[in-house]
Backbone as CSV, one residue per row, in Angstrom:
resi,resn,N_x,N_y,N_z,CA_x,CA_y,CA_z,C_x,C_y,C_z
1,UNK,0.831,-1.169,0.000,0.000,0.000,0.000,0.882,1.240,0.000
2,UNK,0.508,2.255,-0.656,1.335,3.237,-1.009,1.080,4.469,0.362
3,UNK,2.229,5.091,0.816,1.941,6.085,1.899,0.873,7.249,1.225
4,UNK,0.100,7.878,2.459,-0.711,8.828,1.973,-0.371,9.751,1.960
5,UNK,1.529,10.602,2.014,1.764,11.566,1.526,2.997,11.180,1.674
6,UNK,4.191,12.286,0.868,5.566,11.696,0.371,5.161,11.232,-0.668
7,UNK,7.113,11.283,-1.454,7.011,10.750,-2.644,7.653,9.651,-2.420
8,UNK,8.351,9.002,-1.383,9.062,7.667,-1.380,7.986,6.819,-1.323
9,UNK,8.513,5.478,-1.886,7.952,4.530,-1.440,8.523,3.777,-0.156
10,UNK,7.913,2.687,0.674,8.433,2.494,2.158,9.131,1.236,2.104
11,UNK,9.904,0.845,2.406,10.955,-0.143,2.286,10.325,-1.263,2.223
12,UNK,11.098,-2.065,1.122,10.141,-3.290,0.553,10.491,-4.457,1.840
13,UNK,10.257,-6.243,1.270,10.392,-7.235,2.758,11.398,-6.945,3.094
14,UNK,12.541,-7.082,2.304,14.053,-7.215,2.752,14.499,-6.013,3.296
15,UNK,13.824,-4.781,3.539,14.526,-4.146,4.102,15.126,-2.906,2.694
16,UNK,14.912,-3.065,1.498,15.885,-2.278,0.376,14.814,-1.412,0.383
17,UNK,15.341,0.173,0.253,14.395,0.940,-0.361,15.172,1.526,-1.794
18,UNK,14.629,3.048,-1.908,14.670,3.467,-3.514,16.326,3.370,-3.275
19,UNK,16.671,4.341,-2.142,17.945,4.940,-1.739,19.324,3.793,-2.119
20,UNK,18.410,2.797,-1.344,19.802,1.708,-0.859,20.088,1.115,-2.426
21,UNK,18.766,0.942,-3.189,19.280,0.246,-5.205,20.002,1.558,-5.278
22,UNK,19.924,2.645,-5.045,20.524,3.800,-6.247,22.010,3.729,-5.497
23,UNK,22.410,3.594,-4.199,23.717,3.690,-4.041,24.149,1.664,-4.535
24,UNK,24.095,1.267,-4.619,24.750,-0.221,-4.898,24.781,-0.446,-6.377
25,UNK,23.782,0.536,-6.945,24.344,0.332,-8.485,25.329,1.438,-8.794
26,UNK,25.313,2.683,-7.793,26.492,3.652,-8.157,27.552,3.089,-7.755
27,UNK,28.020,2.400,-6.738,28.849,1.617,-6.163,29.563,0.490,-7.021
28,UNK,28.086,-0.020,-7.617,29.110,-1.139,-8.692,29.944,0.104,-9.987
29,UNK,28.965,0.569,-10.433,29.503,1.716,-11.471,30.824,2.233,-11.218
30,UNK,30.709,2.794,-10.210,32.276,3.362,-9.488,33.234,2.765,-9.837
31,UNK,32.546,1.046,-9.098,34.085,0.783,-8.621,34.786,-0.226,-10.203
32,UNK,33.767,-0.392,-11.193,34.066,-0.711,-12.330,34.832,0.283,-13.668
33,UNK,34.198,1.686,-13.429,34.758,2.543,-14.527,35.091,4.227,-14.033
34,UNK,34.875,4.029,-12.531,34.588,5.215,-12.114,33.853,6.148,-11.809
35,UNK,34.074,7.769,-11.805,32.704,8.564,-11.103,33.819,9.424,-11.592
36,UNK,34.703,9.760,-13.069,34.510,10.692,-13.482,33.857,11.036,-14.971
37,UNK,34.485,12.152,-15.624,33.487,12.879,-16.786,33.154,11.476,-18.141
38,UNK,34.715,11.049,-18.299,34.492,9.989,-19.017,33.341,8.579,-19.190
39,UNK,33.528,8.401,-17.404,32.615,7.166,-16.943,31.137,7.572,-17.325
40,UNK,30.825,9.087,-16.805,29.426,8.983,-17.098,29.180,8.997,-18.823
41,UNK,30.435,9.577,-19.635,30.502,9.036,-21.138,29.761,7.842,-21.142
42,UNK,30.776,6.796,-20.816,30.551,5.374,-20.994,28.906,4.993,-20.608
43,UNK,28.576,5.448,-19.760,27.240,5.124,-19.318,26.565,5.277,-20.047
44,UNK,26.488,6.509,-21.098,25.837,7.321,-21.567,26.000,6.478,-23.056
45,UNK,26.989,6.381,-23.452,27.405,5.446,-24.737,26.372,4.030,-24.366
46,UNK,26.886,3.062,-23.324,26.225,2.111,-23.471,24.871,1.661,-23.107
47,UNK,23.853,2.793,-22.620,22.302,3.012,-22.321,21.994,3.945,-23.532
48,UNK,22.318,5.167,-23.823,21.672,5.538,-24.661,20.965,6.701,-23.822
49,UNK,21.493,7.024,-22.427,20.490,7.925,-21.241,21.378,9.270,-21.734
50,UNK,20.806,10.071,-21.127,21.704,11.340,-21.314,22.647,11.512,-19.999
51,UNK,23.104,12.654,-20.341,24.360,12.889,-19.380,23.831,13.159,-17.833
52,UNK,22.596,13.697,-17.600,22.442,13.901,-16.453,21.834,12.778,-15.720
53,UNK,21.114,11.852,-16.440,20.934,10.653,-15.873,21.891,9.681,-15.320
54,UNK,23.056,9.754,-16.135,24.226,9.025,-15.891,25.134,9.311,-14.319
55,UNK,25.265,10.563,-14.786,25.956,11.119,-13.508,24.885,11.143,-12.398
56,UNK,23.653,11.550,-12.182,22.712,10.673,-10.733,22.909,9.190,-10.854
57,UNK,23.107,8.181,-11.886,22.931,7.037,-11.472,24.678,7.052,-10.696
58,UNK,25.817,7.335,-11.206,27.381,7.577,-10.877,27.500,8.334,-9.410
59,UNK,26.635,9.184,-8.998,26.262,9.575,-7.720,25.596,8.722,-6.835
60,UNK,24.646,7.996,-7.400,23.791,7.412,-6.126,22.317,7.949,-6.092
61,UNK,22.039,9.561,-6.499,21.152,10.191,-6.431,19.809,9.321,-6.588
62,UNK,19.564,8.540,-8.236,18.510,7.850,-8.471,19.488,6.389,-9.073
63,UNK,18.632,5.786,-8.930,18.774,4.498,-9.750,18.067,4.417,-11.065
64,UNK,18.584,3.572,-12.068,18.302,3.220,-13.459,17.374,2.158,-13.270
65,UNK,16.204,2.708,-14.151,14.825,1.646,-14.361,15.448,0.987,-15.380
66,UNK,14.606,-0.348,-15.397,14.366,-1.084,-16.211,15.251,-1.615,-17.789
67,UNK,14.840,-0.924,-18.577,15.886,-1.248,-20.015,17.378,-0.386,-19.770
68,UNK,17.503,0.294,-18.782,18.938,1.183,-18.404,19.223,-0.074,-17.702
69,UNK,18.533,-0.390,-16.782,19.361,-1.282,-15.875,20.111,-2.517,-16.667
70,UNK,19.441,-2.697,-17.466,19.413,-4.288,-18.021,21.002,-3.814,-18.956
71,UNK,20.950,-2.538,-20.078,21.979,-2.322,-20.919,23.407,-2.323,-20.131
72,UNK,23.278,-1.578,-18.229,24.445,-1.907,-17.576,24.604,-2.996,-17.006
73,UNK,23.629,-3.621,-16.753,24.246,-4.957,-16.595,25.005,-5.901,-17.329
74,UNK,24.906,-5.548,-18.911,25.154,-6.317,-20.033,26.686,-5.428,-20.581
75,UNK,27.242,-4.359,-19.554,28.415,-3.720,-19.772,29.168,-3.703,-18.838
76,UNK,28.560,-4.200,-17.439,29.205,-4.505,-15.941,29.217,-5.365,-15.091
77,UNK,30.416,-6.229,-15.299,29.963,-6.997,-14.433,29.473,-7.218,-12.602
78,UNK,30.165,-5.591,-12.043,29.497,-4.999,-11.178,27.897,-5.128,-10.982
79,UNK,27.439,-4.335,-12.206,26.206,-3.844,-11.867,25.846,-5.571,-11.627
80,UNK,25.753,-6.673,-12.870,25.361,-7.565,-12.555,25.332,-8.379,-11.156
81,UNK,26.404,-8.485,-10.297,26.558,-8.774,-8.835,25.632,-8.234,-8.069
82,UNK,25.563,-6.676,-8.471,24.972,-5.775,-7.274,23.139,-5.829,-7.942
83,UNK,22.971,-6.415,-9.207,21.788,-6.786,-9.405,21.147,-8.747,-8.476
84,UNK,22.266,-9.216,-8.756,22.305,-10.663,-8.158,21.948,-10.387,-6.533
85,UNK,22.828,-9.721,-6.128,22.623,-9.421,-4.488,21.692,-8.641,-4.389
86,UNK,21.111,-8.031,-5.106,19.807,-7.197,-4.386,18.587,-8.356,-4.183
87,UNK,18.929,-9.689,-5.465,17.585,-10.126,-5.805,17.491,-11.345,-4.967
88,UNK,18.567,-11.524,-3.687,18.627,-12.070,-3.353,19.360,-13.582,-3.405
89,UNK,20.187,-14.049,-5.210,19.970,-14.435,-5.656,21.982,-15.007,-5.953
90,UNK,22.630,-14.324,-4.820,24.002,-14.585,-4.921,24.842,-15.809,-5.513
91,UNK,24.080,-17.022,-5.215,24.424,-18.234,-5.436,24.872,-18.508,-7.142
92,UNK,24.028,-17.465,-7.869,23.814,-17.437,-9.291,25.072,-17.169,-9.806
93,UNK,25.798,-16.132,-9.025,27.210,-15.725,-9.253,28.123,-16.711,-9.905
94,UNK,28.145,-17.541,-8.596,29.010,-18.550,-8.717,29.134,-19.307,-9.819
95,UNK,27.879,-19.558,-10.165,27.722,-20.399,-11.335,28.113,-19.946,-12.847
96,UNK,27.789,-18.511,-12.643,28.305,-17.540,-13.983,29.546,-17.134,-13.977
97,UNK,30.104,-17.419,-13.255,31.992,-17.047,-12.975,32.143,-18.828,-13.085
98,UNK,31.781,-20.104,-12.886,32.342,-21.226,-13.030,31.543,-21.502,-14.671
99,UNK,30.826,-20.905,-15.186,30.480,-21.118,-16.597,31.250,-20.719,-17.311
100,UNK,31.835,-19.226,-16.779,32.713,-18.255,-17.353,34.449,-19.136,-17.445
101,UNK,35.082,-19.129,-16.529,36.066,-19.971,-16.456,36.114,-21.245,-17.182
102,UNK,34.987,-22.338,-17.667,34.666,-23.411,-18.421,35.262,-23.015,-19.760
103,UNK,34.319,-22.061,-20.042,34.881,-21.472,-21.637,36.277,-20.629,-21.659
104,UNK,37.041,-20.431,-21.026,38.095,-19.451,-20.824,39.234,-20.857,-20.759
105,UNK,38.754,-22.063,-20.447,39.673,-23.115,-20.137,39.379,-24.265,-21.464
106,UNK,38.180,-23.685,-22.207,38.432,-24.633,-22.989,38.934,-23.966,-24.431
107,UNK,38.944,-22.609,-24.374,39.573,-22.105,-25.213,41.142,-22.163,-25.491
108,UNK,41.553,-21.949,-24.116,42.993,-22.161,-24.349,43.424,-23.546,-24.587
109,UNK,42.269,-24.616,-24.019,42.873,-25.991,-24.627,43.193,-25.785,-26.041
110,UNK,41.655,-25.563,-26.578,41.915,-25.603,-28.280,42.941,-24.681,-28.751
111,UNK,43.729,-23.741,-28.412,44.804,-22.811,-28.440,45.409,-24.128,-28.313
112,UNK,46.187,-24.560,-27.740,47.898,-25.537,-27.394,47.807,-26.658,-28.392
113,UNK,46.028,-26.749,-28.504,46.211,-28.144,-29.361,45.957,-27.637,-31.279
114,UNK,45.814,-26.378,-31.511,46.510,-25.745,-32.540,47.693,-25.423,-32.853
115,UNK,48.373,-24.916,-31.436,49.852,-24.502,-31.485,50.698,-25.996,-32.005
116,UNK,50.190,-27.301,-31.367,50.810,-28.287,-30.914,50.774,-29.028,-32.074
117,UNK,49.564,-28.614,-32.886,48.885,-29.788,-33.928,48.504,-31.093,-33.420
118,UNK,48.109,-31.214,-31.971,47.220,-32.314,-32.181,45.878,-32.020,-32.123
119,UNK,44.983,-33.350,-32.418,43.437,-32.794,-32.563,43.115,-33.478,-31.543
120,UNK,41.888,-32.987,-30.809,41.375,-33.466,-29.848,40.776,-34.454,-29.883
121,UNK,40.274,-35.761,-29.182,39.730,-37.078,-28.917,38.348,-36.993,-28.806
């Protein structure tokens, strides 16, 4: 139920409100490309938001809805974590960093066994 005056909304089960998403995605942002003129570039390059949106999301001020959120997630692997941990959902990590490493290990196989000329079994 929505409060009957204010513009916040009141902290959801877990405890997260508007405040706490807008600093943990500035936080991942930060600590991935930074919080200066360039970074909010980059933001701005890979959403498509304008400059002043970028720099509140690079502040903390507001958080990025929806198709913003999704374009930094798909440019950070920050934001993605700090999307995983909001949703409760940490465990997922693991699995996308041991999927990630799978292909990173089977690439370089096929690398040695080009270098080497043998073919694989």
């Amino acid at each position: 139920m929505f409060p009957k005056s204010g513009r916040r909304l009141p902290p959801g089960p877990n405890g997260f409100t508007q405040e706490t998403y807008a600093e943990m995605i500035s936080r991942a942002l930060v600590s991935d490309i930074g919080s200066s003129h360039l970074a909010a570039k980059s933001v701005m390059q890979w959403t498509g938001a304008s400059e002043r949106s970028a720099r509140h999301w690079l502040h903390g001020d507001y958080g990025p809805g929806g198709l913003h959120l999704i374009l930094l997630a798909r440019n950070s692997r920050a934001v993605t974590r700090a999307i995983l941990h909001l949703a409760d959902r940490d465990s997922l990590e693991l699995g996308i960093e041991i999927s990630a490493a799978r292909a990173s290990l089977m690439r370089a196989a096929a690398i040695v066994d080009a270098l080497t000329g043998q073919n694989p079994s």
